[in-house]
N, C-alpha and C positions, 0 to 999 in steps of 0.2 A: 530242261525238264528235271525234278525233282527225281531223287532216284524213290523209285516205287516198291513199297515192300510186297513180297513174294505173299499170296494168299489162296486162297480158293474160292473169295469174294471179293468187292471192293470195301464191304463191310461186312461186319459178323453178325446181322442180322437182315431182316427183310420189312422195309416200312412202306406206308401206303405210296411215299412221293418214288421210292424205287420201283416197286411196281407198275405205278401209273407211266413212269416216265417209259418203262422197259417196254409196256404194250403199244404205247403209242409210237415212239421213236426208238427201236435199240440201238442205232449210231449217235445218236443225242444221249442218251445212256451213257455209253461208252466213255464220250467225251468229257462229259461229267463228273461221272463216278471213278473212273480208268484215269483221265489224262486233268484231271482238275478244272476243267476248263466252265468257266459262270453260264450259267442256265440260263434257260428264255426267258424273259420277264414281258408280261406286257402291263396296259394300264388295269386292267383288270386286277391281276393278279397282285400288284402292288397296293391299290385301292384297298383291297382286301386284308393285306398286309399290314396296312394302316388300323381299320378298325378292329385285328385280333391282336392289338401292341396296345389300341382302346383299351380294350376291355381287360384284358393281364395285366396291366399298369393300374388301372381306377386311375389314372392323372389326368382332371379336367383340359380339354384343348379350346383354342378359339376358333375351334370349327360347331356352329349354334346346332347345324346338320346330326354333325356325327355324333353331338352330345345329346340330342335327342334320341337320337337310334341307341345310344348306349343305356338308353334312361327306358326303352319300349323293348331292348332285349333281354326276353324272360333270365332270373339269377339263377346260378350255379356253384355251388361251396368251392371247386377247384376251376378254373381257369389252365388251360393248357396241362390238363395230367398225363404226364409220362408213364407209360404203362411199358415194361420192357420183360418179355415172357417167351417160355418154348411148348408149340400148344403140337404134336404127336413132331417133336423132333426139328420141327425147324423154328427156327429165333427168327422174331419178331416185336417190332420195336414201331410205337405213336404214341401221337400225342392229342388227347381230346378237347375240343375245345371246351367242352362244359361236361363237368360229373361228380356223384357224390361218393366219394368210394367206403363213407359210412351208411350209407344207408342200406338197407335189404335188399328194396328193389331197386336196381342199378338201372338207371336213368343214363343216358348219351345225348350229348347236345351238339349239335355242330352247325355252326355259322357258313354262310353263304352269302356273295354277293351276285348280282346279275341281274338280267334281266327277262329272264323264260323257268323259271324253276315252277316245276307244276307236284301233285299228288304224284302222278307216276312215275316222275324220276328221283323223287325219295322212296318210293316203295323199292327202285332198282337200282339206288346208287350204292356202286362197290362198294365203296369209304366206309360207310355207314355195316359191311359186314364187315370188312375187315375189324374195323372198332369194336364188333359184335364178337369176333372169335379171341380179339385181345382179350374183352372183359370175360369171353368164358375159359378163358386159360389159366385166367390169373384168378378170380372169384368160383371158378366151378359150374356158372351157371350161364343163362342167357342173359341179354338185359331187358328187363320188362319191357320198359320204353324205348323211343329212338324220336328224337326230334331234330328236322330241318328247321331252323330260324332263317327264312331269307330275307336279306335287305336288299330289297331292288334298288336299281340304278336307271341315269341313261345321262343321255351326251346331250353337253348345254350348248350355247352355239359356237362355240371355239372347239365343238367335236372334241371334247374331254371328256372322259366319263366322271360321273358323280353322284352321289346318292343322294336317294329323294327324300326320305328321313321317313318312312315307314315300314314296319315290320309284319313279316307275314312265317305263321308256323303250321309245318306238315308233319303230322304224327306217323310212324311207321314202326315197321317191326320185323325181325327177323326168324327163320326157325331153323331147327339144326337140319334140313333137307338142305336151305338156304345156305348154311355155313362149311357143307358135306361140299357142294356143289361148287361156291366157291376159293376152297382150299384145294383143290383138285389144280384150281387153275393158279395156285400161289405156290405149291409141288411144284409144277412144270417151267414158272416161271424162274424159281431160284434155282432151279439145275441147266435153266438156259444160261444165264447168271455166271452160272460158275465154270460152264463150259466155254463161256465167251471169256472171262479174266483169265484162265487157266491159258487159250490159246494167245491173249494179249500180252500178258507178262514172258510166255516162252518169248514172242516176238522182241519185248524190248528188252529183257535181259540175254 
């Protein structure tokens, strides 16, 4: 094992995929972020991975699929914008998939693959606040819009997932009750965070 430098994180800030990972599994966490060790992947997730390496690249592929889905999802001036800010004291760090950070009204786009994505779970998808309290950290304000682009999927007969090459978009939006409500829960997350590295690194060092 690499020798691991002494912190009071395993990074000096807090991003959506830490978060998400710390809620769902803190021993997957752990392992991860703590001991290095490669994170879950399934086809999903890699799929997905494929069409946001589409779209930040613009480099046509021989996939006729995935060039059509690139040609039906609505444009964005920036492609994965790094947004890295400290919004009442704790550092946090993403990356959006679509935004215009000249414009007024600040627009957020984010990409999805699946196959269940409905109105209600863009009205309640974390992601999309979090993204919401980056841009008001860093801009001052909220962002007008909020848009889910989803590309559905499903599985051909080799049980592979695969997209179907059409696009479907869910308009939402966030209010600072919304973003009050879940910064409370990104508080308690990074001082779990730090209480768990703190007791990790006494261990290995």
């Amino acid at each position: 094992m690499n020798k691991l430098k002494k912190s009071n994180s395993p990074r000096p800030y807090l991003s959506w995929s830490q978060y998400h990972i710390w809620k769902s599994n803190p021993e997957q966490y752990k392992q991860i972020y703590i001991y290095g060790k490669e994170g879950f992947h399934n086809q999903a997730m890699r799929l997905g991975k494929t069409l946001a390496q589409r779209m930040e690249t613009n480099i046509n592929t021989d996939d006729t699929t995935l060039e059509q889905v690139a040609m039906f999802l609505p444009h964005s001036p920036k492609r994965e914008y790094e947004i890295n800010t400290t919004f009442k004291k704790l550092p946090l760090y993403g990356k959006l998939d679509g935004f215009n950070p000249r414009s007024k009204k600040k627009i957020i786009r984010e990409i999805k693959t699946g196959t269940n994505w409905t109105q209600r779970k863009a009205d309640t998808l974390e992601q999309l606040t979090f993204y919401s309290i980056l841009v008001l950290s860093k801009y001052g304000k909220l962002p007008h819009k909020l848009y889910l682009d989803w590309v559905p999927t499903k599985r051909n007969e080799q049980g592979l997932l695969e997209i179907i090459g059409d696009v479907k978009t869910f308009e939402t939006n966030r209010t600072m009750s919304d973003i009050l409500l879940f910064f409370a829960k990104l508080k308690k997350a990074w001082s779990e965070i730090q209480t768990m590295t703190q007791t990790e690194y006494s261990i290995i060092n």
